[in-house]
TORDONU-369924 format. One record per residue (C-alpha): x, y, z. Coordinates in pm, whole numbers. Layout:
BEGIN
- x:y:z
- X:Y:Z
...
END
This chain:
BEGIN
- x:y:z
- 7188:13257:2469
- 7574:13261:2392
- 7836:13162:2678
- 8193:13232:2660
- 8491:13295:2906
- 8675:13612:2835
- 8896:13880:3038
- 8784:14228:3155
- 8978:14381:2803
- 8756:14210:2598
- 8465:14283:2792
- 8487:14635:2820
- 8727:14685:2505
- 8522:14904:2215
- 8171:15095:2178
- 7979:15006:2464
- 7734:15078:2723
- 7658:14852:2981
- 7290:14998:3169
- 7213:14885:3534
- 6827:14846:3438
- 6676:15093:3662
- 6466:14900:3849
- 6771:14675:4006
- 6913:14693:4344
- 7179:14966:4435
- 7572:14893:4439
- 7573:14663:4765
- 7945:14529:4715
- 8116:14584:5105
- 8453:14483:5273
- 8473:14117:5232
- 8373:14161:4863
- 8607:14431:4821
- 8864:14165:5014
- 8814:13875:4845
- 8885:14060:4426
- 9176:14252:4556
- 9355:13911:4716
- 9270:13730:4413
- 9403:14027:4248
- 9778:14035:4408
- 9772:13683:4371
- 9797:13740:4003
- 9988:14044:4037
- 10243:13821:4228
- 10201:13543:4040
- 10575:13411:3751
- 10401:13419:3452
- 10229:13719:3496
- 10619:13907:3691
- 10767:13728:3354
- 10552:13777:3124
- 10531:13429:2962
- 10143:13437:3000
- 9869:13206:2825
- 9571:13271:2700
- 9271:13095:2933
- 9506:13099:3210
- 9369:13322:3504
- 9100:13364:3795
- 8773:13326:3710
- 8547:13580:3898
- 8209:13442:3781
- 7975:13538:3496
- 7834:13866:3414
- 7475:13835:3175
- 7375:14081:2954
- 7098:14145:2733
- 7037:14323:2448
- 6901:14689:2579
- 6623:14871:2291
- 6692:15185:2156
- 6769:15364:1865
- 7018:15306:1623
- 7339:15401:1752
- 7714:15363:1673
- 7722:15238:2079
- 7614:14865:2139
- 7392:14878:2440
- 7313:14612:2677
- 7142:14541:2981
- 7336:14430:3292
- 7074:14153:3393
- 7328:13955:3656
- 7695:14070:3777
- 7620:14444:3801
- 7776:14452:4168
- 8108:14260:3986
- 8143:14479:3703
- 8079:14827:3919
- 8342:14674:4124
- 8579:14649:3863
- 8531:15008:3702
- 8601:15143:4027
- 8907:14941:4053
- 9041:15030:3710
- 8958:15437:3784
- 9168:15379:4102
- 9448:15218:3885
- 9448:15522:3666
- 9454:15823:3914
- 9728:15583:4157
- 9887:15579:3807
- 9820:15962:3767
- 9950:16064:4111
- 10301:15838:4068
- 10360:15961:3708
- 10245:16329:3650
- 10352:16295:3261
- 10151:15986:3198
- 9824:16075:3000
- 9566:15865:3077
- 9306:15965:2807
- 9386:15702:2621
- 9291:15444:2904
- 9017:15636:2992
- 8870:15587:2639
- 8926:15204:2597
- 8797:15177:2896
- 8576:15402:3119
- 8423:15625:2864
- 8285:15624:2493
- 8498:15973:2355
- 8337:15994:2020
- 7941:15959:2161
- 7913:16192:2394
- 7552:16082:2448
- 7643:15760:2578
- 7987:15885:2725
- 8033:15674:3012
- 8040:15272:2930
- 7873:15176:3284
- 7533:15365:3375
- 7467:15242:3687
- 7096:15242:3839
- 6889:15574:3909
- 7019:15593:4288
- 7332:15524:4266
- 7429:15670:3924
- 7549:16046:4077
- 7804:15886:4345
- 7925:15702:4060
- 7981:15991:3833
- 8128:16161:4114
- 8366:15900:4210
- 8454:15801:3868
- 8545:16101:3693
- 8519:16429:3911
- 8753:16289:4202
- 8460:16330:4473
- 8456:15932:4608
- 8075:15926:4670
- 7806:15680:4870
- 7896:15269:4866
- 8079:15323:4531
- 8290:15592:4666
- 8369:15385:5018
- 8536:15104:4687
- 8756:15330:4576
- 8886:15455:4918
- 8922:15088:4975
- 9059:15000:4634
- 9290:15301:4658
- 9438:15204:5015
- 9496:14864:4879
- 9707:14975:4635
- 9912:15249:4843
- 9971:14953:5095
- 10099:14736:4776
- 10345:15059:4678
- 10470:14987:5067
- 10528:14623:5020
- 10676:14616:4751
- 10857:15004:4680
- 10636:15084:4381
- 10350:14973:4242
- 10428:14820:3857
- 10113:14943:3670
- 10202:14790:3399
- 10186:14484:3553
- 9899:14542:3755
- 9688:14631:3462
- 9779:14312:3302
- 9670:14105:3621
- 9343:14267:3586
- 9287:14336:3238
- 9410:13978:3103
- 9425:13730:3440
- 9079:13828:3581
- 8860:13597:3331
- 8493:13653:3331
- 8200:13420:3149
- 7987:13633:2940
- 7655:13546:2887
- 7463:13738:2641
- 7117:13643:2591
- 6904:13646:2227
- 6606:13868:2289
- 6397:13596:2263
- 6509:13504:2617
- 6300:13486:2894
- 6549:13720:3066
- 6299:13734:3423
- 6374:13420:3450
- 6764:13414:3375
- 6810:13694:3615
- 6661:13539:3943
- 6839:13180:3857
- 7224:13321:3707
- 7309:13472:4054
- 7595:13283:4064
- 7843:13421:4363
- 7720:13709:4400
- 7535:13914:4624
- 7234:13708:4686
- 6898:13841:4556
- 6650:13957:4818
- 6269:13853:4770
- 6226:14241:4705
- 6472:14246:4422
- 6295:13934:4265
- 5977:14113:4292
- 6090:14442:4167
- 6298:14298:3848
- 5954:14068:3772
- 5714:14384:3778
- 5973:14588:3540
- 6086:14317:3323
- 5665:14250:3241
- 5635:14589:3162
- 5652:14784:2852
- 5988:14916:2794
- 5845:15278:2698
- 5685:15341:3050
- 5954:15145:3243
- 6184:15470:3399
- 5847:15663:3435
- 5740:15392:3638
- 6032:15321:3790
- 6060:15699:3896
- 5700:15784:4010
- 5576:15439:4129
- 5804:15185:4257
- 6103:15443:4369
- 5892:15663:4640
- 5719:15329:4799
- 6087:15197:4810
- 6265:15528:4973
- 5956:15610:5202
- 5932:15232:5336
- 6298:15163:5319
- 6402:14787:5171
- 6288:14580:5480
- 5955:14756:5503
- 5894:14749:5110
- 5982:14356:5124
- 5696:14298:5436
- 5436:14551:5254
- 5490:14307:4918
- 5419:13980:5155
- 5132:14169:5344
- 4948:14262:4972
- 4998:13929:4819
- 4875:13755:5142
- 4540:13923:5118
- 4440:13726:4785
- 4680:13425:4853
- 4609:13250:5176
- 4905:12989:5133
- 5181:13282:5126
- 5459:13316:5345
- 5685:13553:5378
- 6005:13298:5312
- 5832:13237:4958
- 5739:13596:4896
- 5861:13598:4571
- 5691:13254:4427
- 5362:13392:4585
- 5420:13768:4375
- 5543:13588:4054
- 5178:13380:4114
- 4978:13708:4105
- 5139:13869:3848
- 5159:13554:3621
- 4740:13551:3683
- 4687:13979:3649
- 4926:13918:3329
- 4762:13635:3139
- 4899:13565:2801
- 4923:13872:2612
- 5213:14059:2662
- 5029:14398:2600
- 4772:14303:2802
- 4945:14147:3083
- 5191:14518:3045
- 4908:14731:3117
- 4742:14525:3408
- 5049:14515:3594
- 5125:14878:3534
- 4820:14884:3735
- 4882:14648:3966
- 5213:14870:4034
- 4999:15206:4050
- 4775:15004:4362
- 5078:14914:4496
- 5234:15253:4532
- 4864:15441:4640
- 4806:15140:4911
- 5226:15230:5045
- 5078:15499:5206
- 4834:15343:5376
- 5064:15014:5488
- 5312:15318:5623
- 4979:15474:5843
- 4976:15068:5985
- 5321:15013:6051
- 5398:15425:6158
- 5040:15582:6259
- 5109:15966:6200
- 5033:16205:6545
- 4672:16159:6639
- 4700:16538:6697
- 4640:16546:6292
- 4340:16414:6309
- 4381:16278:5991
- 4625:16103:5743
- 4647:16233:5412
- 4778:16002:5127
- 4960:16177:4794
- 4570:16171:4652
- 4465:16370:4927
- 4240:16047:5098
- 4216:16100:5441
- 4208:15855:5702
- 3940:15950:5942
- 4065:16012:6329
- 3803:15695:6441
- 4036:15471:6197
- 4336:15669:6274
- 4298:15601:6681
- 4220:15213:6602
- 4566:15222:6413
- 4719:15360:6738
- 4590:15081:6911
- 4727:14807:6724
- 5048:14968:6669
- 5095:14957:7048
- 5010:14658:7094
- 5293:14592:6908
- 5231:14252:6701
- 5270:14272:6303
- 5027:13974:6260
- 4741:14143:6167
- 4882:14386:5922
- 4783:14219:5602
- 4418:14196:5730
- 4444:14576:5860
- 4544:14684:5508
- 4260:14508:5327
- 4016:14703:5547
- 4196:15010:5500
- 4178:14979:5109
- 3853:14897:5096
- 3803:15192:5271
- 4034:15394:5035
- 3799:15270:4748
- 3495:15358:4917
- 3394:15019:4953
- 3373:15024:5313
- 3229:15274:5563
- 3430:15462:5840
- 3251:15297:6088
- 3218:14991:5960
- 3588:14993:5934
- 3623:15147:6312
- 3415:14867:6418
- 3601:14613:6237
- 3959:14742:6339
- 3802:14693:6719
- 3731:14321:6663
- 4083:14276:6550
- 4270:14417:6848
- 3974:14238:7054
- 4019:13911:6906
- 4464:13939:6964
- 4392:14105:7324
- 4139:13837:7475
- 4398:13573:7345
- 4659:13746:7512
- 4451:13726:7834
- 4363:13415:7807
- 4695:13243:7719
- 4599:13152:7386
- 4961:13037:7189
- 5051:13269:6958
- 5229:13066:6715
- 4908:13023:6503
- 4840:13387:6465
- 5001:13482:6203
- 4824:13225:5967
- 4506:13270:6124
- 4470:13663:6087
- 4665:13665:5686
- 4388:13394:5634
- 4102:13604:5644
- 4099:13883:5402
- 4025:13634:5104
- 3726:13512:5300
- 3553:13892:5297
- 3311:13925:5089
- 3153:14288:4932
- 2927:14321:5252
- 2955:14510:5547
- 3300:14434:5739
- 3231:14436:6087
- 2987:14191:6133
- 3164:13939:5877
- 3497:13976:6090
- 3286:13907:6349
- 3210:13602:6242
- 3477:13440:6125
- 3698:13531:6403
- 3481:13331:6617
- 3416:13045:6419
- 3630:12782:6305
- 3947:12698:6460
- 4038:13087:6532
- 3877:13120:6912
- 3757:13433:6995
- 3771:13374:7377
- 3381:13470:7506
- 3308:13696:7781
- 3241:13376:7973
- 3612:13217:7863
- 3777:13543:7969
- 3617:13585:8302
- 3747:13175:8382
- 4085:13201:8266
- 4182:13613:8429
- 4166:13442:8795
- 4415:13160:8673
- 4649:13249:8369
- 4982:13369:8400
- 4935:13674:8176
- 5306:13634:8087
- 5234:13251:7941
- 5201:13465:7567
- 5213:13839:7597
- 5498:14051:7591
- 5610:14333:7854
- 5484:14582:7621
- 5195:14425:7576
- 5086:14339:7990
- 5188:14688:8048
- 4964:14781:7694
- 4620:14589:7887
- 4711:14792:8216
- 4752:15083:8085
- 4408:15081:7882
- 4234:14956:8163
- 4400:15242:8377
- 4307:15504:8102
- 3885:15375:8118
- 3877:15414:8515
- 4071:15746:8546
- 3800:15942:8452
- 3881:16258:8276
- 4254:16265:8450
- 4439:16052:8235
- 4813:15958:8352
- 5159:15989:8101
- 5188:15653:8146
- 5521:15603:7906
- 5760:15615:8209
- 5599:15367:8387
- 5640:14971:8403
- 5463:14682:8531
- 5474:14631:8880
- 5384:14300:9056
- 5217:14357:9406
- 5318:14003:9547
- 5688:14010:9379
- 5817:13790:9111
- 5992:13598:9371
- 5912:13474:9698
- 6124:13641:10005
- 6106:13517:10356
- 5936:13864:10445
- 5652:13753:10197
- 5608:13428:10314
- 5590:13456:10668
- 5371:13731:10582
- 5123:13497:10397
- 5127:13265:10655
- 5049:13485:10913
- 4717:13546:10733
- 4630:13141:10665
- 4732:13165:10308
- 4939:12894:10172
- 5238:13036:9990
- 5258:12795:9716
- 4901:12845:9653
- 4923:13222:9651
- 5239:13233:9461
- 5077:13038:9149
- 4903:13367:9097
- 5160:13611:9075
- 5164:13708:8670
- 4757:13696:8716
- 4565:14010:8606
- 4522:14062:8952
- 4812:14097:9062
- 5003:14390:8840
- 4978:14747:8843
- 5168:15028:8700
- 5419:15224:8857
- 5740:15485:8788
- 5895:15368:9147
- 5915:14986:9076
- 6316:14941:9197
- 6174:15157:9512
- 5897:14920:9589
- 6078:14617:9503
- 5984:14274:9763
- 5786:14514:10019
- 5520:14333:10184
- 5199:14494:10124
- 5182:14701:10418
- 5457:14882:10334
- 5380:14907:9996
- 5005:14996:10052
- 5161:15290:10209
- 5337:15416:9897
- 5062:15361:9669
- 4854:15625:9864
- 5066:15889:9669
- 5051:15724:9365
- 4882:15932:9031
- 4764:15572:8903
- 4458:15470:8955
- 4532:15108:8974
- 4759:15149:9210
- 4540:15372:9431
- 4261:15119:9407
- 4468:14902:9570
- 4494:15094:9894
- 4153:14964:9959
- 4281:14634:10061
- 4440:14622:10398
- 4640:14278:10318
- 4679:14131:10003
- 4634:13735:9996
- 4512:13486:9727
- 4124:13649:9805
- 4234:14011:9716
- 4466:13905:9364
- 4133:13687:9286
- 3888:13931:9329
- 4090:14182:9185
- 4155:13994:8892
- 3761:13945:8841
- 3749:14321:8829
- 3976:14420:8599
- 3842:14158:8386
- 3504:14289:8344
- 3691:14647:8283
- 3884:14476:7992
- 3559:14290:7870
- 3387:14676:7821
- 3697:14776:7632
- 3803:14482:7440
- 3417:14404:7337
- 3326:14077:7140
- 2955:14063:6989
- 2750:13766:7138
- 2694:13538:6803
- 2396:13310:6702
- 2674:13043:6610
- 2899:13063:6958
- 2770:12745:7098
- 2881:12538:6812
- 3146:12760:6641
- 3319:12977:6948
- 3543:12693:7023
- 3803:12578:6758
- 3803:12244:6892
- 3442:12050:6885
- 3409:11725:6953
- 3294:11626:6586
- 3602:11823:6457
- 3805:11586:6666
- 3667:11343:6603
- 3678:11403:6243
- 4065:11474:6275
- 4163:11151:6454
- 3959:10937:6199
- 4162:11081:5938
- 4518:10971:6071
- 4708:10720:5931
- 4676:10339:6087
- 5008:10371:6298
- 4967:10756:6379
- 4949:10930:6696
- 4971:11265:6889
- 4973:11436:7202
- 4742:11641:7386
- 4991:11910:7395
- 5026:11940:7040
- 4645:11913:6994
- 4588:12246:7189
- 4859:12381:7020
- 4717:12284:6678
- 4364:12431:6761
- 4537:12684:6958
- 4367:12645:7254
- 4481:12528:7646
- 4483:12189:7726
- 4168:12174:7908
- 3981:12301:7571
- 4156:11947:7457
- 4005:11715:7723
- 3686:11827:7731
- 3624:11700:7407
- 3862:11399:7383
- 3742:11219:7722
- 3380:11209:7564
- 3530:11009:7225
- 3483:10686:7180
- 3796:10457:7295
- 3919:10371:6952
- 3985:10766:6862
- 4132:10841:7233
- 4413:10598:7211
- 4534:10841:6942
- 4643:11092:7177
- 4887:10989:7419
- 5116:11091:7661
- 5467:11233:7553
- 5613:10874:7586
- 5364:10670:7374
- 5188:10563:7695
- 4824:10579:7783
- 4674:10905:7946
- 4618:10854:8302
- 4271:11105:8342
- 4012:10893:8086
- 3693:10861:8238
- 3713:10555:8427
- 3422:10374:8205
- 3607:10428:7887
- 3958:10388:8005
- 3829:10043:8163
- 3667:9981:7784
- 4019:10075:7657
- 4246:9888:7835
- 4018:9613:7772
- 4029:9690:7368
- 4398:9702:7345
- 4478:9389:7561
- 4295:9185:7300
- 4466:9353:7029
- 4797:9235:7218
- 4905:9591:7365
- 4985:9645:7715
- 4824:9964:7852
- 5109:10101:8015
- 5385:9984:7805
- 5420:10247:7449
- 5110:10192:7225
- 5275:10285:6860
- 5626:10215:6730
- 5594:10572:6517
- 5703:10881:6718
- 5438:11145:6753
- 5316:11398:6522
- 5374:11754:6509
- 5133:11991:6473
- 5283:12060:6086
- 5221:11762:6031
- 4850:11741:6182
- 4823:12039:5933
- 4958:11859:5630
- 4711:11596:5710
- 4440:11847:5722
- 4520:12020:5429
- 4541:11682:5225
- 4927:11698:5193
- 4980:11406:5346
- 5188:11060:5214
- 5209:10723:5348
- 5579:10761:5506
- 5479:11025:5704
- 5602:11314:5512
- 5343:11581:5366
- 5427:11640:5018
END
């Protein structure tokens, strides 16, 4: 690799073709880009030396490094390189010198500017390599068009209006515009470090570590340079064109960059989406190996999976109309309408969590590895397993890794029943029919769903008792029958029937107390009789049902609650499992147990970050903890360091007795060491744990 500081004359000065490698982002460059060169600019234009022309060589602004590397290809009077870093800087400064030639043009009819044109924007005497910059596929036509047919085109078209504006304002500061100076300031005073590489160079790895100040490289870009740059140069633009460049335009950047995370999390269970890129370069450094010809055709194939699985990652994300009845991929695979209704489902829902594990069924189903019910079935357990969470005010925070970590644990057997299991094993929970009843009369359905997705379980539970009249329910919105908030009207009303308020009120986001409605400003804080009286014209069933009561206390939102619970339980079905009474739970009391024995000497935590570790409520907690033995209990505390209060009165007795001959006091803080967090219970899990307290 050779380094060395030059100006844009040199750079651009003889045969040349500079080649945006196809497979590199567009021209991103904005405003503040386009800002920041032209005020560095005028402050050479402005600057003595440059007005008196007493200049020095080296003496300048430095606008960063450009890297290029040799480019194949066949003998040719034109040197040819890649642009592998500074592609957005140099497009940026061939739109600024075509600008400076037609502003020249316009303010001096008689000067020819063929001769600039040739030294450099063009190549005159190769007319097969005319143009010095190609920029990539997408963007290469509004550069053309800008460039040299006077049609400002796209983002490189919006520089030159900029670039051209700049220097009309410049003409108004100053009278004219000196070209001749102007030139000079960028042609001599805007210095550049070229780096050309040897084509020995590991040039995947220059390009995602040389982005100097630049625009910053997206995980996607890193990914899409590593795939091209491993390929074959012969079948790179074919590839380019019919693989990678439809999956990019149909999914659009942000889309492309989460279908990349959800395929690489199906084989790597420790992926995020922050480290996207690391996780790809992983894959493709295993597909690859250590033969370049090799490693070129298995990721040419990885690539081809890549661009046939798009489609089905855009069905996920986008279901097509269920009117279709099916989904038909550019190979003419069709997604059968009991898969296609699933994907409905979970796209109303509305949580992305299980995409990576809904694309590994869907493949395997592509491949004819999997069978459409098998797949229907497994789908089910899926939006089960996220639903009964929801309903039981299971913390979501764990999702994400739970759901991403299954797909490597499938094996070549039927899917269903697998899922099956190992959503309810573990430290996943599967709430049980049992689990769901218990926590519908109690939990706040609000504690971890969304609006969309309280107003998702009503409306499915309104769709199975309807009967054959099913209700538009798009305009509607959750309604609470006891309101939100507590009015006079409501409590005296309460009263009146022996409820206590309080009491009552500690139900109001419970199951039984919503319905759906399109008149919810209408109904507002209504007692019950009144609304009862509007719900008798109501086309929702829920709401209708409700015109059976005649008052509405703590009894009516309770027993309503048990009955829409056993209406989700028919939809939302879990399959009763040999292994329930040991693996339902994700919290056992040998797992616990296990955990606490395994933290450091002067570790602790707290019985709120225990249920959020296990993902679980509290209660899930305690049942387990106040049945260990004393010397594992005093590892979970309260927030403060401080005993808990609720031990069972034989062990906290044994307890307090243990610590005051170890010289603690039972209500004064137990441990020195603030507690841990449930990353860190995880680093400890996982074995990334060191002595300081920091996980490696």
């Amino acid at each position: 690799m050779q380094a060395k500081e030059t100006t844009v004359q040199k750079m651009l000065s003889g045969t040349k073709v500079f080649l945006v490698p196809l497979f590199q982002r567009r021209y991103k460059w904005g405003g503040d880009d386009w800002k920041e060169l032209w005020e560095d600019l005028v402050e050479q234009y402005d600057n003595v030396d440059v007005v008196a022309g007493t200049m020095r060589d080296g003496e300048g602004h430095f606008l960063g490094s450009i890297v290029l590397h040799p480019a194949p290809g066949p003998a040719s009077t034109v040197t040819r390189y890649l642009v592998i870093d500074g592609q957005q800087r140099l497009t940026t400064l061939m739109l600024l010198l075509a600008v400076v030639r037609d502003e020249r043009r316009r303010a001096d009819p008689l000067w020819r500017s063929e001769a600039y044109d040739h030294q450099f924007l063009t190549n005159p005497y190769n007319p097969e390599q005319l143009h010095k910059l190609v920029p990539t596929a997408r963007d290469r036509e509004a550069f053309r068009k800008t460039l040299f047919e006077g049609e400002p085109t796209g983002q490189p078209g919006r520089a030159y209006s900029y670039f051209t504006s700049a220097i009309r304002g410049l003409a108004r500061r100053d009278g004219q515009v000196d070209f001749g100076r102007l030139e000079i300031a960028i042609l001599l005073r805007l210095l550049i470090v070229d780096i050309t590489t040897s084509p020995g160079d590991n040039v995947n790895h220059i390009f995602h570590t040389l982005n100097h100040a630049g625009q910053k490289l997206s995980p996607l870009d890193l990914v899409r340079n590593r795939f091209f740059m491993s390929l074959n140069p012969d079948i790179v633009e074919e590839a380019h064109t019919e693989l990678w460049q439809p999956m990019e335009v149909k999914l659009g950047e942000t889309e492309a960059q989460r279908y990349l995370w959800a395929q690489v999390a199906r084989t790597d269970a420790k992926a995020t989406q922050k480290d996207l890129y690391p996780a790809y370069e992983r894959r493709l450094d295993r597909l690859s190996g250590s033969s370049s010809r090799t490693g070129s055709a298995t990721i040419a194939r990885e690539l081809e999976r890549l661009h046939r699985e798009s489609w089905l990652y855009a069905a996920v994300i986008d279901p097509p109309p269920l009117q279709s009845a099916a989904f038909a991929d550019p190979e003419n695979a069709a997604l059968p309408a009991a898969v296609l209704r699933r994907l409905h489902d979970l796209a109303a829902w509305g949580s992305s969590t299980h995409i990576s594990l809904t694309l590994e069924l869907l493949s395997r189903h592509a491949g004819d590895l999997a069978e459409t019910g098998d797949v229907a079935e497994a789908l089910d357990h899926v939006l089960s397993f996220m639903v009964r969470r929801a309903i039981c005010a299971i913390p979501t925070n764990n999702l994400n890794r739970i759901l991403t970590g299954i797909p490597p644990l499938l094996n070549d057997g039927p899917l269903a029943p697998q899922l099956a299991r190992l959503l309810a094993a573990d430290q996943r929970y599967w709430p049980t029919d049992e689990e769901v009843r218990e926590r519908a009369i109690s939990t706040p359905l609000y504690a971890t769903a969304q609006t969309t997705q309280v107003k998702f379980i009503l409306e499915r539970i309104e769709w199975a008792t309807a009967g054959s009249e099913l209700v538009d329910t798009r305009d509607l919105q959750v309604e609470h029958v006891m309101p939100q908030r507590i009015s006079d009207d409501w409590r005296d009303y309460l009263m009146e029937l022996g409820d206590i308020p309080e009491r009552t009120y500690a139900r109001v986001h419970t199951l039984g107390n919503l319905t759906l409605t399109g008149y919810n400003p209408e109904l507002g804080r209504r007692i019950f009789p009144q609304k009862r009286a509007l719900y008798l014209d109501s086309l929702v069933r829920l709401s209708v049902d409700l015109t059976k009561h005649d008052q509405w206390t703590e009894r009516e939102i309770l027993a309503r609650s048990r009955e829409l619970a056993e209406v989700a339980l028919r939809i939302w079905t879990r399959p009763a499992l040999a292994n329930d009474e040991t693996e339902g739970s994700p919290v056992t009391r040998a797992g616990l147990a296990e955990l606490l024995t395994s933290l450091p000497e002067d570790a602790w935590t707290t019985l709120g970050v225990l249920a959020e570790y296990y993902g679980v409520p509290l209660e899930a907690v305690w049942d387990e903890l106040s049945s260990l033995p004393p010397v594992l209990a005093v590892k979970v505390l309260e927030p403060g360091g401080r005993l808990l209060e609720a031990l069972p009165k034989d062990r906290s007795e044994e307890l307090v007795a243990q610590l005051a001959a170890a010289g603690y006091q039972a209500q004064a803080p137990i441990y020195e060491t603030p507690a841990l967090t449930v990353a860190q219970l995880r680093a400890i899990d996982a074995g990334r744990w060191e002595a300081d307290g920091a996980s490696r």
